[in-house]
C-alpha positions in Angstrom: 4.1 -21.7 0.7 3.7 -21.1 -3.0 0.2 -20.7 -3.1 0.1 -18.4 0.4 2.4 -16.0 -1.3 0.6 -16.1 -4.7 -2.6 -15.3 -3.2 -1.0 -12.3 -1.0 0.7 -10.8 -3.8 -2.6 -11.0 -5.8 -4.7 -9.6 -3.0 -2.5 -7.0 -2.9 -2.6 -5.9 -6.3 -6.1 -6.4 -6.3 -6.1 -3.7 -3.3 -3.4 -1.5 -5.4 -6.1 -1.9 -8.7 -9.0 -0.6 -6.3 -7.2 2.4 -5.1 -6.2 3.5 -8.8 -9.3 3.2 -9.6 -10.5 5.3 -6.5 -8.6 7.7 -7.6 -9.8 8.1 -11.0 -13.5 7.8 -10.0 -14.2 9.7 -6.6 -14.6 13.8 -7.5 -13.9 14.6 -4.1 -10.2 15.6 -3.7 -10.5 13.5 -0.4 -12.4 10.9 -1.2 -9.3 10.2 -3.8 -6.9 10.3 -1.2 -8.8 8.4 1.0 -8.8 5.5 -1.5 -5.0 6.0 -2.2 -4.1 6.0 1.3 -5.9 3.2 2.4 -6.2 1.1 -0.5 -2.6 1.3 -2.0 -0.9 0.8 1.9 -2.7 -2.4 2.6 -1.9 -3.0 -1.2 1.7 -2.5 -0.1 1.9 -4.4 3.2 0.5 -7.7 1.5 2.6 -7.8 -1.4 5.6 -7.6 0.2 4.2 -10.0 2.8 3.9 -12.3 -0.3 7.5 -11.8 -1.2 8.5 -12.0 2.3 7.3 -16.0 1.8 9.2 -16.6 -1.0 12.7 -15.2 0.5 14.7 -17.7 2.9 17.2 -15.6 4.8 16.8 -13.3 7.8 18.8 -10.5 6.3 16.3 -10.4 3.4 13.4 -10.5 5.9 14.1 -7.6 7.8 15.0 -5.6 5.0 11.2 -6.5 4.0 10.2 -5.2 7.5 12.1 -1.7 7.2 10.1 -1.3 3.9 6.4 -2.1 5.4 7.4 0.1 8.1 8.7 3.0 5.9 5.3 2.4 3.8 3.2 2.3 6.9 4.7 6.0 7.8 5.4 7.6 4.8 2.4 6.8 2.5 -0.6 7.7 5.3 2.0 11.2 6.0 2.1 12.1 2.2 -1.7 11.3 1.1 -2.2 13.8 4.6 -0.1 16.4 3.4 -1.4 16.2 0.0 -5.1 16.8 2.0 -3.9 19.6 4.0 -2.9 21.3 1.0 -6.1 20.8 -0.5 -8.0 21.9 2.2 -6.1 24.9 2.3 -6.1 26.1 -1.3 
């Protein structure tokens, strides 16, 4: 179990290293949040599945599960509000 949740938590910050450096190499002010939105949440959702290995009691797990779900809405939501404004200004 180690080894699942050492290669999900590097995944994962492999995913979190692309979308920082999306964001510093796209120009387009949606390409960048493209990259963050995508990159970072799946970035997200695997390292806490690779802490979620690692923990041993339920109470622990499903606080786990109320933070990929609050990452699932909130991060997708801000990277489109940060778009709309863009597209508006």
């Amino acid at each position: 179990m180690d080894l699942v949740s050492s290669l999900l938590m590097a995944s994962g910050a492999v995913f979190t290293l692309i979308a920082a450096v999306g964001l510093h190499r796209f120009d387009d002010v949606f390409a960048r949040m493209h990259a963050a939105g995508k990159a970072s949440t799946l970035g997200t959702i695997l390292i806490i599945l690779g802490v979620a290995f690692r923990l041993s009691t339920v109470g622990q797990l499903l606080k786990l599960g109320v933070v990929v779900v609050l990452a699932v809405v909130t991060i997708p939501a801000g990277v489109h509000v940060i778009a709309r404004a863009a597209w508006r200004a």
